[in-house]
BALODO-657068 format. One record per atom (N, C-alpha, C): x, y negated, z negated; residue number from 1; atom name. Coordinates in steps of 0.1 Angstrom, whole numbers, plus 5000, padded with zeros to 4 digits. Layout:
// residues N
u / v / w / k / a
X / Y / Z / NUM / CA
...
// end
This chain:
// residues 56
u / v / w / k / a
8146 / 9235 / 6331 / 1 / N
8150 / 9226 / 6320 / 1 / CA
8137 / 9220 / 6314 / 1 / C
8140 / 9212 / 6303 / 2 / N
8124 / 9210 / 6292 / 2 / CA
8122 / 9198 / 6293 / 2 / C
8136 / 9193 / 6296 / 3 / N
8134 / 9177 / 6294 / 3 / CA
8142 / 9169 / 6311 / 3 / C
8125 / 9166 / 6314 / 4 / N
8133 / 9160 / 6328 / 4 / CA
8144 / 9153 / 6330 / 4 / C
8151 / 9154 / 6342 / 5 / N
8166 / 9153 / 6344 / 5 / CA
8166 / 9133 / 6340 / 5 / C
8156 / 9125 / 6347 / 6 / N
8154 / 9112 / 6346 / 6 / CA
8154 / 9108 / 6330 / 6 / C
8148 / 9114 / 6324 / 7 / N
8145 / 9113 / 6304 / 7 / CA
8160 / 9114 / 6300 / 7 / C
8166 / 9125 / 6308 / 8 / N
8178 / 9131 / 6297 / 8 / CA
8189 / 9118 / 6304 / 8 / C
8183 / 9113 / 6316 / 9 / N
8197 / 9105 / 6318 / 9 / CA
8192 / 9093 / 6312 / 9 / C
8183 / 9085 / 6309 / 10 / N
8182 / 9079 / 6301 / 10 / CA
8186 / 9073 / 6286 / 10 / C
8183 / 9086 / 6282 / 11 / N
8183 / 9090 / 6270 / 11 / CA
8205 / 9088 / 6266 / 11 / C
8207 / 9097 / 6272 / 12 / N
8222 / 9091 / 6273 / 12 / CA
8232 / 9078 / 6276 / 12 / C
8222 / 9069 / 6287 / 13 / N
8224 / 9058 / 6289 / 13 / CA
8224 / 9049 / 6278 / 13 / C
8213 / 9049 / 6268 / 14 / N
8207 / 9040 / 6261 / 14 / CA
8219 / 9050 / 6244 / 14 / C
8219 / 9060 / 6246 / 15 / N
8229 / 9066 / 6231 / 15 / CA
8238 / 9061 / 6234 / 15 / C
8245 / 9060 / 6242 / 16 / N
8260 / 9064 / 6250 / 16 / CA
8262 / 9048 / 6245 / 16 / C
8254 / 9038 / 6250 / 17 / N
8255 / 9019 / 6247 / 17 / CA
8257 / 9018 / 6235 / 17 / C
8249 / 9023 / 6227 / 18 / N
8244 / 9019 / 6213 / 18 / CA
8254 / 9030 / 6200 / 18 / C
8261 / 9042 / 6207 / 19 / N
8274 / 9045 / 6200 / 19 / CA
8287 / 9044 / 6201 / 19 / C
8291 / 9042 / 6218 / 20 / N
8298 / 9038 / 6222 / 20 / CA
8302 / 9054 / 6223 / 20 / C
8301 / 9062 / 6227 / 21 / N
8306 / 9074 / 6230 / 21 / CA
8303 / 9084 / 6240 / 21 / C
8306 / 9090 / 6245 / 22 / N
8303 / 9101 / 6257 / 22 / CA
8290 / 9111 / 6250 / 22 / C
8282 / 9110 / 6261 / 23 / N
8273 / 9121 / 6255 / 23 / CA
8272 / 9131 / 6269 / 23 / C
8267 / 9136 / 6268 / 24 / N
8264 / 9150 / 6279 / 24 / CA
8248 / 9157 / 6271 / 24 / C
8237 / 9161 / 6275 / 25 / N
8232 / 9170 / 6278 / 25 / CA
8234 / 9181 / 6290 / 25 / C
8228 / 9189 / 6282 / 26 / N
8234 / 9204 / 6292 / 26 / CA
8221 / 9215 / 6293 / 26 / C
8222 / 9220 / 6306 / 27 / N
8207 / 9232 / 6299 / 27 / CA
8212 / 9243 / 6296 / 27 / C
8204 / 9252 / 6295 / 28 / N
8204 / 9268 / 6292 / 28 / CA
8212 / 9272 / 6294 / 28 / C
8220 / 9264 / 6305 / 29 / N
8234 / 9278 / 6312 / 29 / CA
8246 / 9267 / 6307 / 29 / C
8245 / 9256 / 6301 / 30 / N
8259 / 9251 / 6303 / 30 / CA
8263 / 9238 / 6308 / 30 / C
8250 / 9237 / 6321 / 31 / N
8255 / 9230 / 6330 / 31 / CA
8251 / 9217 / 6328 / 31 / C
8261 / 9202 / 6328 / 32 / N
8258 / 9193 / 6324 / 32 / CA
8250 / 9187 / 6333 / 32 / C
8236 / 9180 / 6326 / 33 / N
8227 / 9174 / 6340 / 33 / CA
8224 / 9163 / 6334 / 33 / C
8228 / 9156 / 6330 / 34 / N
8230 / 9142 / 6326 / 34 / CA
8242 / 9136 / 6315 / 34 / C
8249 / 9128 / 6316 / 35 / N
8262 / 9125 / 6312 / 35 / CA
8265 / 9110 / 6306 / 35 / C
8273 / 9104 / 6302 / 36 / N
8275 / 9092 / 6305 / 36 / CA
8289 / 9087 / 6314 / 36 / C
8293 / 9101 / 6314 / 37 / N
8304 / 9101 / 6329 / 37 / CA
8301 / 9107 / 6340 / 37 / C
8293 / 9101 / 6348 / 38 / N
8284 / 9106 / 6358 / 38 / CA
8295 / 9118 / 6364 / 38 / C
8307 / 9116 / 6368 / 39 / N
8319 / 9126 / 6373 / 39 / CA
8315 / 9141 / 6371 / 39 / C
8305 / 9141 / 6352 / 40 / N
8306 / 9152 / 6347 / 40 / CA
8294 / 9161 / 6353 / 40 / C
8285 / 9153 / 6359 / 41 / N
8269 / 9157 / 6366 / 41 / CA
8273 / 9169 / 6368 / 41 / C
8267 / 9183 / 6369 / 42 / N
8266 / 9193 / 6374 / 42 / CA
8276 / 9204 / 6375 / 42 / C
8287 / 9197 / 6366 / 43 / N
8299 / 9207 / 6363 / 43 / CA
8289 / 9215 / 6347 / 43 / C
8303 / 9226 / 6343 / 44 / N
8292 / 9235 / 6335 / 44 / CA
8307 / 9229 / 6320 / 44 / C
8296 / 9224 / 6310 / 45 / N
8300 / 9226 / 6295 / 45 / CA
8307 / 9234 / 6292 / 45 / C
8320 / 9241 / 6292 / 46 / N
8322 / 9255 / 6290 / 46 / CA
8315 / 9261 / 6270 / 46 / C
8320 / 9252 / 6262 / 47 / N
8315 / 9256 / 6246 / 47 / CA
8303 / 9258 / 6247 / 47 / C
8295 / 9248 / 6254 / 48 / N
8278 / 9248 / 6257 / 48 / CA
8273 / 9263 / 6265 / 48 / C
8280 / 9266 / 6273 / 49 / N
8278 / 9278 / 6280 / 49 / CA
8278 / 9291 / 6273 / 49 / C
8294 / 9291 / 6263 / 50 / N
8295 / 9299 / 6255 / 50 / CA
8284 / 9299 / 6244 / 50 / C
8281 / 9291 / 6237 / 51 / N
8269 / 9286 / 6225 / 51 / CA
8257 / 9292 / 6235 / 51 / C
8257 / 9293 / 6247 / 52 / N
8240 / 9294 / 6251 / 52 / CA
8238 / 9312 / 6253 / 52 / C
8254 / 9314 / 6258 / 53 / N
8255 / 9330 / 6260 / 53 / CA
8253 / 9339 / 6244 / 53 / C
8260 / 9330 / 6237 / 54 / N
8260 / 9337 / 6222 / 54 / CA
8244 / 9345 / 6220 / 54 / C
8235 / 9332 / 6220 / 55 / N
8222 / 9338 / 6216 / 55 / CA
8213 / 9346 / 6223 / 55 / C
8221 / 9347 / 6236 / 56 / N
8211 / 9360 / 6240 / 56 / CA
8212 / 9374 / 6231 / 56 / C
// end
């Protein structure tokens, strides 16, 4: 991943406040690694997975 796991949970933390909405980053395969519903940690995005398979 490109953007450390601690950045990207941050990064969510501080959106997630300031829009009031769920966010998720996901990497290359799908898999969510930072959330603002932590529940979602390490389960896989399915659209995100799809969208990542597309471009190969």
């Amino acid at each position: 991943m490109l953007l450390p796991q601690e950045n990207a949970r941050k990064i969510v933390e501080e959106n997630g406040r300031a829009i009031g909405r769920g966010i998720n980053i996901v990497d290359e395969n799908g898999v969510i690694v930072a959330s603002t519903d932590p529940a979602r940690i390490n389960s896989v995005h399915e659209a995100a997975r799809r969208s990542g398979a597309a471009r190969i």
